[in-house]
C-alpha angles and dihedrals in degrees: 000000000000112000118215116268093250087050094054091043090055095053090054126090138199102232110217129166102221128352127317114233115200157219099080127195138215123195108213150123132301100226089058102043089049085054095051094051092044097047103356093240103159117172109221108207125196142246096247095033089065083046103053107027101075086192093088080078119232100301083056111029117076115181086189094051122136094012122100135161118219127198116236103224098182092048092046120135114238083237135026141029118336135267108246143165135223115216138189136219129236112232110266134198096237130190105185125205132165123239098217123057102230119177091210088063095071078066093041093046091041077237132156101189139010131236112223121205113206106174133042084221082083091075085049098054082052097049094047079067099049098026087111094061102034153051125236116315119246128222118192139163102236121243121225128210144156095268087187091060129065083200088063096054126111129251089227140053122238131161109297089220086078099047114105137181113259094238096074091054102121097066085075086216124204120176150199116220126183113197115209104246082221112059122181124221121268109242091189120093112219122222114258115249132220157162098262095054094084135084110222102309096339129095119236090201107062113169092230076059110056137074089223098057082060098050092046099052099040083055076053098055084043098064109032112039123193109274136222116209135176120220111153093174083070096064089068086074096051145073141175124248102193123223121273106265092013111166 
C-alpha cells in the first residue's frame, strides 16, 4: 500500500551523532541563493565529484575526499608500526555548510552572500525530495586529521565520506550526506594495505598518488551525478547575510 507523502516523510529521520548546533551557514553566491528562496531550486554535489572536479577552486576540491585509514587497536603488534586499514567511501549525495559564520570565507568561498540555516527542518524539506532514491539522510559535523600520517589515524572507524584534510580545518564543515538505497559492485581491485608500506610516520600509498584512487572515483562519478532538486518549503528556514561591502 502506498502511504501518503507526508506519511513517508514522518517515518523518516535525519541520523546525527551529538547534537546539531545551528545556524549553519553556507558561503555562495547570490544569484543562486536568491534562486533558491525564489523556486527552491538547490543543486546537491557529490563526494567524489569534489574530489575529482578541480574547478570548485582549493577551499572546495579535495583530491584526498571519501578515503581514511583507520588504526586497528585490538590487532596492533607489540612493536612496530600499526595495523591499520585504509577505507573508501561510498559516493554520497553532499550538501556542505560551516558551522561558524567567518567574514574571510566570503574570500575563501569566492562568495557574495551567505545562506543561514536556521532550522534542522530544512534537511527535512531536501530529503522529502530524494527520499525515493535514498536512505536517511545523515548530518554530521566533519573530522579533520593529518591523511599523510598513521600517527595521525583514529582509533576508531567511522564512514570515509566524513574524513578531511587538516588543512581544511577551519571551514568547520558539517555536512549532509544521502546514500542511494541501490549501490552497484565495485569491478576494481584495491591495493592491500600494511604496515610496511610507510615511511616513518608517513604513508607511501596515498590515494592523490595511485592509479587506482582515479579509477575508483571516476566509477563513483559514474554512478552518482550531482542533483538538482526543487523544495521550496525549505526556503522558510532560511535567510541571506550579504557580503561585507556588497554592493
Amino acid at each position: 500500500m502506498l502511504l501518503p507523502r507526508e506519511m513517508k516523510s514522518d517515518m523518516r529521520k535525519i541520523r546525527t551523532k551529538g547534537a546539531l548546533s545551528l545556524p549553519l551557514f553556507r558561503f555562495t553566491q547570490r544569484k543562486w541563493a536568491n534562486l533558491f528562496l525564489e523556486t527552491g531550486q538547490l543543486r546537491i554535489g557529490t563526494l567524489f565529484d569534489y574530489a575529482r572536479n578541480e574547478s570548485y577552486g582549493d577551499a572546495i576540491h579535495d583530491r584526498h575526499e571519501g578515503y581514511c585509514a583507520f588504526i586497528l587497536p585490538q590487532h596492533q603488534p607489540k612493536a612496530g608500526r600499526p595495523v591499520v586499514r585504509l577505507t573508501l567511501a561510498r559516493n554520497n549525495l553532499a550538501l556542505c555548510f560551516s558551522g561558524v559564520y567567518r567574514e574571510e570565507m566570503f574570500e575563501e568561498f569566492g562568495a557574495d552572500c551567505c545562506l543561514v540555516i536556521k532550522d534542522a527542518e530544512f534537511f527535512k524539506c531536501i530529503d522529502e525530495e530524494l527520499e525515493s532514491e535514498f536512505i536517511e539522510p545523515l548530518v554530521r559535523h566533519v573530522t579533520y586529521l593529518d591523511k599523510s600520517r598513521w600517527d595521525c589515524m583514529p582509533r576508531y572507524e567511522d564512514f570515509a565520506g566524513l574524513m578531511k584534510d587538516i588543512k581544511f580545518q577551519k571551514q568547520n564543515e558539517v555536512r549532509a550526506l544521502w546514500e542511494p538505497k541501490k549501490l552497484h559492485d565495485i569491478k576494481l581491485k584495491i591495493p592491500a594495505f600494511t604496515p610496511e608500506e610507510t615511511v616513518g610516520n608517513k604513508f607511501v600509498i596515498n590515494a592523490s598518488e595511485g592509479a587506482w584512487y582515479e579509477e575508483y572515483v571516476k566509477m563513483e562519478c559514474d554512478w552518482l551525478k550531482p542533483r538538482t532538486v526543487f523544495a521550496p518549503r525549505a526556503a522558510k528556514y532560511c535567510r541571506i547575510i550579504d557580503a561585507p561591502n556588497y554592493i
